[in-house]
N, C-alpha and C positions, 0 to 999 in steps of 0.2 A: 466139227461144229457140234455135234453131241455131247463131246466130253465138255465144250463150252457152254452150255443148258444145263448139265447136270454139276460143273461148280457153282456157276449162275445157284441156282435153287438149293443148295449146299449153306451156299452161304446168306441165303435168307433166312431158310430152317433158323442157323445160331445166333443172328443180330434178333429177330422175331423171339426168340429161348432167350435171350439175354437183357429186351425189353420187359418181358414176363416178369424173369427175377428181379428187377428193377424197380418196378411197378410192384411187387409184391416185398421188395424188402421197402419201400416209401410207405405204404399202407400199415404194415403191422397186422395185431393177431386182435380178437376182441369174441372172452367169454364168459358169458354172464356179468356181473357187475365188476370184470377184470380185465384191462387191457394191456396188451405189450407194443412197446413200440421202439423202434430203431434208435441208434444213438442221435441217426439225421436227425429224426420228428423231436429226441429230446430236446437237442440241442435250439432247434426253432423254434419250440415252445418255452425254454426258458426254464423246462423245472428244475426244480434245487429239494433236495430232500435232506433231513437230517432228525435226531435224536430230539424229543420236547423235551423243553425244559420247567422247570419250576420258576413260577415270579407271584410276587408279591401285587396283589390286586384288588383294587376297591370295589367294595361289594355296593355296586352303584343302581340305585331306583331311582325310576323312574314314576313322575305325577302329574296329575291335574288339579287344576284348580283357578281360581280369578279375581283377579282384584276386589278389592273389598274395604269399607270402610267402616271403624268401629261406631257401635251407637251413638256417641258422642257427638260425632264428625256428618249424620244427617240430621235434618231438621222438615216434618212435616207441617207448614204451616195452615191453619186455620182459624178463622174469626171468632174472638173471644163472644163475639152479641153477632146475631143476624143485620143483616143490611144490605144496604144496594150499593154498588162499587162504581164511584166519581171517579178517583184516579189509582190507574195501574201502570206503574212509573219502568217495568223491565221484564228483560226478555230471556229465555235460556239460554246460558253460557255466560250473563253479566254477573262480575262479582259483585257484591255487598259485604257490610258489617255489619258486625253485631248492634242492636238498637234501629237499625237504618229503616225509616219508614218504605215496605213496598207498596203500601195499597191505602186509599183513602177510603170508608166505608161511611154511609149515611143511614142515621136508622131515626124516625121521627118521636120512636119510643125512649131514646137516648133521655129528651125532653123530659117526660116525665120523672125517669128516673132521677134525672139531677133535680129535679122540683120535690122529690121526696126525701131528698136529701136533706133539702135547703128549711123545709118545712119539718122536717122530724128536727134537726137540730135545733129551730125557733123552738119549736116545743117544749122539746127535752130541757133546753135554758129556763122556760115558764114550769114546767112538772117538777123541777129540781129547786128552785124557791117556793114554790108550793107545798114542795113534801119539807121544808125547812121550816116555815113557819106554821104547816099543823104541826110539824113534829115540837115545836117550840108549847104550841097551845094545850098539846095535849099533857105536856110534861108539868102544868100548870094547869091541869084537869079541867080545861075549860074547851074540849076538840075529846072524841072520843078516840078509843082504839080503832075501831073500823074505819074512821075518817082520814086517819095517821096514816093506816093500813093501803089502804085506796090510793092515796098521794107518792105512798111510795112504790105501790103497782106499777102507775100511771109513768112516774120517773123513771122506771126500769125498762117501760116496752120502750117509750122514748128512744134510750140508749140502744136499746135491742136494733129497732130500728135503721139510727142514724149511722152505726157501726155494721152493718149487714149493708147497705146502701152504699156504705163508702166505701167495701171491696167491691161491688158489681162494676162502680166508679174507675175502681183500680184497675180493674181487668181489663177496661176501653182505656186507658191514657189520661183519666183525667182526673187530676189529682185534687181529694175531694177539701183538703187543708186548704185549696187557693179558691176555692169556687164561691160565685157569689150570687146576685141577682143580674148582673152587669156582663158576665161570662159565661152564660148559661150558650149551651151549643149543640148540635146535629149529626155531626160526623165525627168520627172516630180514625186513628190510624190502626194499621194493624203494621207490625218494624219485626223486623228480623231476628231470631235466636240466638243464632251463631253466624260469626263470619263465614262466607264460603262462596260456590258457585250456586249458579240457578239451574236447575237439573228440569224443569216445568211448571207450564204456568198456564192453571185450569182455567181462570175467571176472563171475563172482559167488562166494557165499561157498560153502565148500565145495568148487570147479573145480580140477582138476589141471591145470596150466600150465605147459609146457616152454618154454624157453629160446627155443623157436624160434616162440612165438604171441606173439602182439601184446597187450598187456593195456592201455593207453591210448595213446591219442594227446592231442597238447598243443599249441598254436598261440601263438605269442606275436606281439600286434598291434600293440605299440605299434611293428613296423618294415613295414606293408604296404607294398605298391606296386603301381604299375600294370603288368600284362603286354600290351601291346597286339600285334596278328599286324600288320607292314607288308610288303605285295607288293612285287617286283620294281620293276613298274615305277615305284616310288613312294620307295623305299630312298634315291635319288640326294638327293632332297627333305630327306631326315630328318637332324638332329646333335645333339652331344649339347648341352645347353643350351637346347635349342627349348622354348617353352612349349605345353601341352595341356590343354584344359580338355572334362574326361570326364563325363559324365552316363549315369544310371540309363534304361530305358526306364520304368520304374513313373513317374522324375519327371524328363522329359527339360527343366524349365525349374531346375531348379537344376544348376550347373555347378562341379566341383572344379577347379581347378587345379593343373599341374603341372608337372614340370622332365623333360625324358629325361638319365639321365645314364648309361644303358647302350645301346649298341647289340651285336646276336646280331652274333658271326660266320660263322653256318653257315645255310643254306636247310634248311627242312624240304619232306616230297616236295609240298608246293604252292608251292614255292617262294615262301616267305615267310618274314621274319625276326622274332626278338622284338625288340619295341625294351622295355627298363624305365624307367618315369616313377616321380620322388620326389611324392608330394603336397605342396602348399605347406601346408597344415593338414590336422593328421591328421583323420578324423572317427572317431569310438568306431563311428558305425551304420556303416561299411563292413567286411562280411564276407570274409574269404578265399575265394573263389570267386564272388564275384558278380560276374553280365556286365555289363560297358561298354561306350559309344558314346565317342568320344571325337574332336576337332576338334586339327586341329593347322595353324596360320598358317606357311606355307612362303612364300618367297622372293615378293612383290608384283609384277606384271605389270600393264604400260599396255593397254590394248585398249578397243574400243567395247563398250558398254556398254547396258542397255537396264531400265528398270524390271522390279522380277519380276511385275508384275501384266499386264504388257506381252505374258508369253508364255502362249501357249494351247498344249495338247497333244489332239491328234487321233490316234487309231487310233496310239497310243504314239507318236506323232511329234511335235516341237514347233515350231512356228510363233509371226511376229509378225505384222501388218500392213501392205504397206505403200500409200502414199496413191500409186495411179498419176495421179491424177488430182482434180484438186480433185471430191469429196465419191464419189470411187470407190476402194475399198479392196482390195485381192489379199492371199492368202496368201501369205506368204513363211518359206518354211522353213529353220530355221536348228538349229546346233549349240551348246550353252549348256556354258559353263562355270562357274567361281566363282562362289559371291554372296557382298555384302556389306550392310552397312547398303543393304539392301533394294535393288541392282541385282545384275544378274545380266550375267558375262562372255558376248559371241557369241564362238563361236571360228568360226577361219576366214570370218571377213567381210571380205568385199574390198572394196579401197581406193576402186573404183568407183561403191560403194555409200553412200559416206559425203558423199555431198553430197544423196542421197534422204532423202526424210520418213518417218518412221514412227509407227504409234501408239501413243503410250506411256500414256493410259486411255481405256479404253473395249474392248479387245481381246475381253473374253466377250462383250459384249453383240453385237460386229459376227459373233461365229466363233457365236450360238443365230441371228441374222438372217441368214447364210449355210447353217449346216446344217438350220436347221430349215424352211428355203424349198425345200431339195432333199427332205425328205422331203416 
């Protein structure tokens, strides 16, 4: 019975030894920013290691900026004469055209004006055979100089007059060559600049509106564009003809394309320039004012290169792998630049470097079996 308790307990000693080593070749080794691990754990985790390579890769920026339409393309409307507004015929978002009456305006001083009109031109007809036949008498010394002189003062303010009256005329719509006693009128329209949309509309019926308030605004979109802000150190990059292709954050996987075909001359105080991009297709759903992300492919640069699944970022620093040692991995921290069809540029990686391995998959799984072994 004895010798049967002491195999008994023998043979737990070595199943108990043989879980150990079990349990401790699954685990691995893990020192300082360097882990080792079993062929098992490699295998599970999928890592692949090998030599970087050199590729050819677009030195690609990134921007903001927002739709935008040229001067041309808005239109601040207000009232040529003060007046009180009878009819406001729309609302923001209706289109119009050019000429198209949006607002009827009544001003009682209208009145007058056209009666000054009507009256300096009677005149001016009577001053102007006046100053004809002193001028006639006088030449036949029978009408002095100062009398000649006077008649043709008198003819002059006349004109002065009736020609001064008849743009005040023009400016309100009413064209002072048809006007008569019979036509004489009160209200005025005030019609549209430029075709476009209606972006706001200050006034309503019954508002007294001078000259110097704003009663619509008007956007016309069939000419938007892109405004995008490029900094300083990025300006060198930019020409015009470059292509950019700009997306929404609402829907950053569809992408506009488009053409720069202006660059800003002058830095605003963050020292940054506008650059303006044409759209290659216009879209109707792009608003004047809405923000942009926008991608712009600059001049292609050779350098090593590394998968993007490759880099991990730790305590905002980013790191790759690399193999010191067959199935022993270290951090190696690096500086990322461009990506492309899914590699990502190292910058400043030295030449010394490119004969080492590194891990191109498997990078999370080795940086949760490295940090999560330190905690």
């Amino acid at each position: 019975m004895k010798n049967i308790i002491i195999i008994l307990f023998a043979g737990l000693l070595i199943g108990s030894c043989s879980k150990e080593e079990t349990a401790k070749e699954e685990i691995g080794t893990v020192s300082g920013n360097q882990v080792s691990l079993t062929d098992l754990q490699i295998k599970n985790a999928g890592i692949e290691t090998q030599i970087l390579n050199n590729l050819d890769i677009a030195n690609k920026i990134i921007l903001t900026g927002q739709i935008d339409v040229p001067p041309q393309g808005m239109a601040s409307v207000s009232a040529p004469s003060g007046g009180y507004v009878r009819v406001s015929r729309f609302m923001p978002g209706n289109f119009v055209k050019k000429g198209q009456t949006l607002a009827m305006l009544e001003n009682p001083e209208l009145v007058q004006l056209q009666q000054d009109y009507l009256l300096a031109k009677s005149n001016l007809k009577y001053a102007n055979q006046d100053y004809s036949r002193q001028k006639d008498l006088n030449e036949n010394k029978a009408s002095s100089d100062k009398v000649t002189q006077k008649a043709y003062n008198e003819a002059q303010n006349q004109n002065i007059m009736m020609k001064s009256t008849a743009q005040k005329l023009s400016s309100v719509g009413i064209n002072p060559n048809t006007l008569n006693a019979n036509n004489i009128r009160r209200s005025f329209a005030v019609s549209s600049p430029i075709s476009g949309y209606i972006s706001s509309v200050n006034v309503n019926i019954g508002q007294y509106v001078s000259p110097m308030e704003k009663m619509f605004e008007i956007v016309n979109t069939s000419d938007i564009h892109l405004a995008l802000k490029v900094f300083e150190k990025d300006l060198s990059k930019i020409s015009v003809g470059q292509k950019v292709f700009a997306y929404t954050n609402q829907n950053p996987k569809k992408k506009y394309e488009a053409r720069i075909f202006l660059l800003g001359k002058d830095f605003s105080a963050d020292r940054s320039v506008l650059v303006h991009c044409h759209f290659v297709d216009q879209d109707a759903t792009l608003i004047p004012g809405t923000f942009m992300n926008a991608e712009i492919e600059a001049d292609s640069e050779i350098g090593f290169v590394i998968p993007d699944d490759a880099i991990v970022t730790w305590e905002e620093k980013q790191y790759i792998f690399e193999e010191t040692k067959p199935k022993t991995f270290k951090m190696f921290p690096v500086e990322i630049g461009n990506s492309e069809n899914g590699f990502t540029e190292l910058l400043n990686f030295k030449e010394e470097n490119k004969t080492k391995k590194f891990v191109t998959k498997g990078a999370y799984q080795l940086l949760m079996a490295l940090k999560n072994e330190e905690e």
